[in-house]
N, C-alpha and C positions, 0 to 999 in steps of 0.2 A: 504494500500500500504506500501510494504519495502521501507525504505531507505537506501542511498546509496550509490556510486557513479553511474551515469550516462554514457555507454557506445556506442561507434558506430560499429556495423559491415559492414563492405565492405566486400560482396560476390565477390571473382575476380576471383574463381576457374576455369573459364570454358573456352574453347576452340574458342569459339564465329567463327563458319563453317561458318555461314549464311551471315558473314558481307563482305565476301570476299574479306580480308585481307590474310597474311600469316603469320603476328603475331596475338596473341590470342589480341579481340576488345579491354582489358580493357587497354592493352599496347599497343593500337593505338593512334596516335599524333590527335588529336581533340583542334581547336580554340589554337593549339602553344603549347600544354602541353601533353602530354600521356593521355589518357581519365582519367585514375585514380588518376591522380595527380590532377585533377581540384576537385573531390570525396573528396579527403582526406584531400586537403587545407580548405575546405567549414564545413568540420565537424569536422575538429582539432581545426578549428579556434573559432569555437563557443563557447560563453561561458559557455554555461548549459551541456555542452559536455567535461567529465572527462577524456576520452582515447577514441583511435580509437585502431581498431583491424581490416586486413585486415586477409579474410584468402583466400591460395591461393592453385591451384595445388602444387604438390609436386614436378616438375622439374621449377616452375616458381621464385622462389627465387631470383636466378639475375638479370632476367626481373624487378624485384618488385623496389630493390633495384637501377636497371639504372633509373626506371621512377623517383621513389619517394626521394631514400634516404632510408637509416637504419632507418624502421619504424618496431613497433608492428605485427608480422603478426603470422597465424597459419597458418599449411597443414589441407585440406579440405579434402573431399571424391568427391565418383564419380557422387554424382547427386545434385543438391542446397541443398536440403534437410541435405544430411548427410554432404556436409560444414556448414550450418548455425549451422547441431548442436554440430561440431568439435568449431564454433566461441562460441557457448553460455555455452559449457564445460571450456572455457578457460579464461573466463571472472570473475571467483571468486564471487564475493561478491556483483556484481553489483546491483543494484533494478531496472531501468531501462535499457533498449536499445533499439538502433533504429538501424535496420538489413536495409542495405541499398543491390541495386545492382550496382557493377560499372558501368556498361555500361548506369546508369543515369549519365553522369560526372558534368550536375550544378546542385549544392543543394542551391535552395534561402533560406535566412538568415529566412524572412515570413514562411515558411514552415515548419521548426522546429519550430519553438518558437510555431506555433498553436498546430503541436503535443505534444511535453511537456505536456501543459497547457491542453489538451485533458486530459493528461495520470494523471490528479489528479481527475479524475471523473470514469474513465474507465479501464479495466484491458488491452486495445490495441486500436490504432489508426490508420487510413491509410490516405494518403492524396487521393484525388479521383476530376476527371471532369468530365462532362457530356458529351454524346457519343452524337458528332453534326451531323456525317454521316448515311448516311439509312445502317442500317442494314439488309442483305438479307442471305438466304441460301443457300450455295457452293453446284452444283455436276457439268454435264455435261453444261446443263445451268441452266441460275441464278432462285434461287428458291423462297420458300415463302417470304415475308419481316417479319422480326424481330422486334416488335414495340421496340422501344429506350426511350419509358419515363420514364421508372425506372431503367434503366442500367445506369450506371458510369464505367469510366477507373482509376483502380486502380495503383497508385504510388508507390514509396519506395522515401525517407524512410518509414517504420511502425514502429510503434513506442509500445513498451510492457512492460506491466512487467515482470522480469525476471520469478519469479516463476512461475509466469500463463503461458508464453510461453514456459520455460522449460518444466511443464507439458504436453502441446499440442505437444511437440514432442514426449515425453516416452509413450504417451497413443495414438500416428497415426500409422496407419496399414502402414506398410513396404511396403507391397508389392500395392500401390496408390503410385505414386509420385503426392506432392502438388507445384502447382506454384507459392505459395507466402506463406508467416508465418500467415497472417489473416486469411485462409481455416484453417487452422489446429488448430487455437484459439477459432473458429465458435464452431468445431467439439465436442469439450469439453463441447459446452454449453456456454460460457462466450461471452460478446456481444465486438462486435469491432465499435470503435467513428468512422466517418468519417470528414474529415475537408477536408477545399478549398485547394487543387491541385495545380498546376503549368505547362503552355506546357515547362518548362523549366527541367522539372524532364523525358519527351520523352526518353525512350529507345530507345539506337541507339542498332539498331538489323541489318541492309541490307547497301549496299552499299552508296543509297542515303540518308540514315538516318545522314551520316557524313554530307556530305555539307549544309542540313538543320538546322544540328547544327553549324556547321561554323556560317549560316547566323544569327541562331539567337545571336550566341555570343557573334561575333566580331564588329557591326557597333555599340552596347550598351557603346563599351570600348575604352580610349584616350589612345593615348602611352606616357609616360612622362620617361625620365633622369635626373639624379643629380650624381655630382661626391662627393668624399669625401680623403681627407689627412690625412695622419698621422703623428708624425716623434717620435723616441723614442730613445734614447741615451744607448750605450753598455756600462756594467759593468762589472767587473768580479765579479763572486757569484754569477751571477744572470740567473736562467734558460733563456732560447732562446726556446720562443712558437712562431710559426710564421702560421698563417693559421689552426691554432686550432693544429699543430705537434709541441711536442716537438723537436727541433734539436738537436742535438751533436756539440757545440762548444766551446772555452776558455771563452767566456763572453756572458752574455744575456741582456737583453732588462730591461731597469730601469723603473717602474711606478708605479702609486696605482694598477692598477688591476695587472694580469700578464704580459702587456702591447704589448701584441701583434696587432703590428701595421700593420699589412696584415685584421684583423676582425675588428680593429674599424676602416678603413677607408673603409670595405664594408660596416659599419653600417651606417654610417655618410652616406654614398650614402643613402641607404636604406630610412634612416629619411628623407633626401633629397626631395626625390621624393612625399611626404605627407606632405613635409611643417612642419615635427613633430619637428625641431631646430635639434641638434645632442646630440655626446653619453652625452657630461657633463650634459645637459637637464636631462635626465634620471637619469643616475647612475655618480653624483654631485664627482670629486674627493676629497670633502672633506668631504662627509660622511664613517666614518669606514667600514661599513657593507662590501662594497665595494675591501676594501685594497687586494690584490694578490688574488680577485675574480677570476675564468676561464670568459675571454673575449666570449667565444660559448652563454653565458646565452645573453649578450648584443647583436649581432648577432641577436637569437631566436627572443628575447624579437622585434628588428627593424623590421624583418617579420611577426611575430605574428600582428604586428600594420597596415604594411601595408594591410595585409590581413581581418583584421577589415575594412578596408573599400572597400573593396572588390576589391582587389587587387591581379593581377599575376606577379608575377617575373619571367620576361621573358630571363634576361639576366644578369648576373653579371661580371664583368673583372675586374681584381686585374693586378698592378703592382709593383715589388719590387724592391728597390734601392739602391743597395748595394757592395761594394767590398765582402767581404764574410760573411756567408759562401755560395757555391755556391747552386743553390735554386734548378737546374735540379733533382738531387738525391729526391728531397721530392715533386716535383710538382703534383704526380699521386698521393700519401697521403692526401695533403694538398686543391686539388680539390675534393676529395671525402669526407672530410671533414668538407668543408664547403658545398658541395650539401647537406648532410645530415642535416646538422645545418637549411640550408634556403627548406628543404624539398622538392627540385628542380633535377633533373637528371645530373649528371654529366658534359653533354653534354652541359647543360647552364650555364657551369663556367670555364672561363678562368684566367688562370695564367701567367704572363709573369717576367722575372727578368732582369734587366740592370743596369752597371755601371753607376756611374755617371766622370768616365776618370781620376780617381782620386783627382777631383776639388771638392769642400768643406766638409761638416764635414762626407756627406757618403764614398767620395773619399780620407779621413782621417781616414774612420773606425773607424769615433767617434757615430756611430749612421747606425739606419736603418730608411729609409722613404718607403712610402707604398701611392698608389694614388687607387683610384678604381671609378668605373662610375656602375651604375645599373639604367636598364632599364625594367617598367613596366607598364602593364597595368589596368586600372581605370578606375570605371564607369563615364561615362563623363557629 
């Protein structure tokens, strides 16, 4: 086996007719999130997982970006096939990947870690369950039965080496379409592991396949809030980052890091809500490494954690406290900004700005204060 960094592909390219939607399934709201956002949190987050790569039709770009945030993504083709192998041209130098489909949206933490550890024995792995139902034969009416003892229901993610499944693509006949990446690694001769499965990996394919995932999702998960503060004092010389945007004004915000006080008081929520203490916990202001750091890393680094314990960010609200400058002009920057930082949609971040009547040190325009609350959900 190559080494190398370890990759994910999220298939999202497809139009998903069946699910009876009128946006494509993968950009449908499932258990509070767009399906694909709950995909990409589950496989960004993992440790043994170096990049994710989403690859998508070629008019879904802004869809991608309202679910998820400015993530990694490639234009696919017009059948799985020729997306997965637009995702595995674009992956470089990887040695592993694990070619997922979106329309699975929960990937348990158990379920990769088996593949991995599969993929140090085997050139590919699939997760797989047993077929509990009678299998019988479709025409007018029902036909012969299918015995079920040696069939299994195949998963994603699968899990490959790069080379051996780039191969399995350059050497399958065109004109087959395959419905998964293990047919096509078969094909070459090379054997695919199988490991224990999940009904949490259940392709939502039809109408009712949503609410069945609602139910498995949501009664597993607690809602928790925490709020968080800031206050940082105006200089002159000194940039104004407020929400990850630089502004345009005569003085900026005085701190160790760049001190934007709009991102450490969403972090401080963030930590909040897991009990992890807040930002000095972390990133200590008296360590150098630190000094006129970008606040976005602090942000990341609070999400990253929540999502370690398997955690959705359902909601985040910022508010800023300030005589000037005024926040209106940079609100639609600085909410997109921080979606992409906390890898959440737009939609789940609110921004608000108000004076304080000109009464103490904001209403002296000796400083900027910043309050925010984030609310998410936890396995409970």
């Amino acid at each position: 086996m190559q080494t190398g960094p370890t990759v994910a592909l999220i298939v999202a390219a497809g139009q998903g007719t069946r699910s009876g939607s009128a946006t494509p399934k993968q950009f449908t709201p499932v258990a509070g999130r767009p399906m694909i956002a709950h995909a990409h949190a589950a496989l960004a987050a993992h440790p043994g997982i170096d990049r994710v790569v989403v690859v998508i039709g070629d008019t879904q770009a802004d869809a991608l970006h309202a679910a998820v945030g400015e993530v990694d993504h490639v234009f696919g083709g017009a059948t799985r096939r020729e997306s997965v192998a637009a995702g595995l041209a674009a992956i470089g130098d990887a040695a592993r990947v694990l070619i997922h489909d979106a329309a699975r949206p929960f990937v348990p933490v158990a379920v990769v870690e088996r593949l991995l550890a599969a993929l140090d024995g085997t050139p590919g792995a699939v997760p797989a369950l047993p077929v509990a139902d009678t299998l019988a034969r479709s025409g007018a009416a029902l036909g012969d039965i299918v015995p079920r003892d040696a069939l299994v229901r195949v998963q994603t993610p699968q899990a490959f080496d790069v080379a051996a499944i780039r191969r399995a693509h350059a050497d399958w006949d065109n004109s087959v379409e395959a419905t998964d990446d293990a047919q096509m690694l078969r094909a070459i001769g090379l054997d695919v592991a199988m490991v224990e499965g999940d009904p949490m990996l259940d392709k939502i394919t039809y109408p009712a396949d949503f609410a069945l995932a609602e139910a498995r999702a949501l009664p597993a998960l607690v809602s928790r809030s925490a709020t968080g503060y800031d206050v940082h004092r105006l200089e002159a010389g000194e940039e104004l980052w407020l929400g990850g945007v630089l502004i345009p004004h005569d003085r900026g915000l005085s701190g160790h890091s760049d001190a934007d006080v709009a991102l450490h008081a969403i972090t401080d929520a963030l930590l909040g809500t897991i009990g992890a203490g807040d930002i000095g916990t972390h990133f200590p202001p008296s360590d150098p490494q630190w000094r006129g750091a970008e606040s976005g890393q602090f942000l990341a680094h609070a999400a990253t954690l929540v999502r370690a314990e398997g955690g959705i960010i359902d909601f985040v609200d910022l508010t800023l406290i300030c005589e000037a400058p005024r926040i209106g002009p940079h609100r639609a920057a600085m909410r997109s900004r921080i979606a992409a930082l906390l890898t959440i949609a737009e939609r789940q971040v609110s921004i608000k700005a108000t004076t304080s009547e000109r009464l103490g040190f904001t209403g002296r325009q000796e400083g900027i204060a910043a309050q925010a609350i984030a609310t998410i959900r936890v396995p409970a």
